[in-house]
N, C-alpha and C positions, 0 to 999 in steps of 0.2 A: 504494500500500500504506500502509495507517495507520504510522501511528509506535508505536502501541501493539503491534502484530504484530511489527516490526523490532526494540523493545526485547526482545520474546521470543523473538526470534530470537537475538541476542547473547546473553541470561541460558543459552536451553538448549544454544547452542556451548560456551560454557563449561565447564558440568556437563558435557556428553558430546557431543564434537566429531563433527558431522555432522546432529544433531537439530534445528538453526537450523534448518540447511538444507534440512529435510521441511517446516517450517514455509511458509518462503516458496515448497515447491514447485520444487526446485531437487533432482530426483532421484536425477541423476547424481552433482551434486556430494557429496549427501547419503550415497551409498552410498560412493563417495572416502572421505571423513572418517570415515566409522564403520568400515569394513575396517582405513585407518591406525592408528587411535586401538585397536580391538580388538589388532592386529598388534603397534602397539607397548606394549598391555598386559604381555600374553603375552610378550615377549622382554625388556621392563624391569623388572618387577615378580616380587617371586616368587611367584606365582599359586599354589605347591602350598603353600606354609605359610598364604597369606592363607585359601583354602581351607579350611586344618583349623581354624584360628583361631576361622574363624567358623562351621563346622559342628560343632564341639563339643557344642552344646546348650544352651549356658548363655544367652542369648540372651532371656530368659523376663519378663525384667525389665527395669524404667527405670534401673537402677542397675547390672545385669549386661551392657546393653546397652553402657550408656559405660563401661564395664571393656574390654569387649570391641573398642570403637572404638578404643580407648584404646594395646589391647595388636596391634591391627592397623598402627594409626601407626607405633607404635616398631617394629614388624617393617621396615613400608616403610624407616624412616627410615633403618634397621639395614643393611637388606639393601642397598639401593641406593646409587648412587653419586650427584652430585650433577649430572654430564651427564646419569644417567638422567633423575630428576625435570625437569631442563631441558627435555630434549627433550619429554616430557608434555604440562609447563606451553606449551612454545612450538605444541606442536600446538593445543590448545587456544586459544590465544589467540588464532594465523592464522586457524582455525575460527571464531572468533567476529567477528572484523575483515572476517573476507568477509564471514560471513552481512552482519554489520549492515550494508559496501556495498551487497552486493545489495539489502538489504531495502530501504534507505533510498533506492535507483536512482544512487548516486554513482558507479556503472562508466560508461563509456562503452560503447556496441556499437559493433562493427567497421561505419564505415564512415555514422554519425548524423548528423555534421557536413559529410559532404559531398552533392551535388545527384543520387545516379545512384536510377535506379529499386529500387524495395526488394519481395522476396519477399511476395506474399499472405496464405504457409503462414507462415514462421517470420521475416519481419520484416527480415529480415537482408539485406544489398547484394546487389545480383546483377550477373550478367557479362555483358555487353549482347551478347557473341559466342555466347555458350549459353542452349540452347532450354530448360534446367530450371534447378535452383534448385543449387548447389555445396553447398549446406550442407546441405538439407534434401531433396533427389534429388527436388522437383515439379514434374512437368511443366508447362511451360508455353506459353500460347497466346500472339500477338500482343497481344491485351488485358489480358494477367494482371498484367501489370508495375504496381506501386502507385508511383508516386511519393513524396515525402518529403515 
């Protein structure tokens, strides 16, 4: 994966934790992080004022605009406690610090380092007693086994 993809990975973890992670194609985790990060909008934030704040109207303009950002801030800053924002900021950050392992390939996979035969389908170690894949439920034949 380029390095240009992986910095974009981390930039849209940031902004909105789970979006790295569509980037590099990591779906599950992707869907994780944005249920979390929606979830703990909603229970940190007071969603009904920010709401009206900004559906007022006034919205129309360059200058009504940053009034309006302006007067959203001071709500958060007002309304929430400072473990709220923490937890936010730390979802956020987690979200970004994985995408960018993943993207960058700095994880390890279960099982890279050592010599046993590795899944066809999903890559992954397999159990020399079972005739399909544990991880990835593929059957398989006498030949299918990929070595490392």
């Amino acid at each position: 994966m380029s390095w240009i993809r992986a910095v974009v990975a981390v930039g849209l973890s940031l902004l909105v934790p789970g979006a790295g992670h569509v980037v590099i194609r990591d779906w599950g985790r992707a869907v994780l992080f944005g249920a979390l990060f929606v979830t703990s909008v909603v229970l940190l934030l007071p969603v009904e004022q920010l709401w009206a704040i900004a559906g007022d109207g006034s919205m129309t303009s360059a200058g009504s605009m940053q009034e309006t950002m302006t007067e959203l801030s001071e709500t958060v800053d007002g309304e929430t406690d400072t473990i709220d924002r923490f937890t936010l900021l730390f979802l956020s950050l987690f979200a970004a610090i994985h995408a960018g392992t993943q993207a960058f390939g700095l994880t390890d996979t279960p099982g890279a380092d050592e010599d046993v035969a590795a899944c066809p389908t999903c890559g992954k170690p397999l159990d020399e007693e079972l005739s399909f894949c544990h991880w990835c439920t593929t059957r398989l034949d006498e030949g299918d086994q990929v070595a490392p």
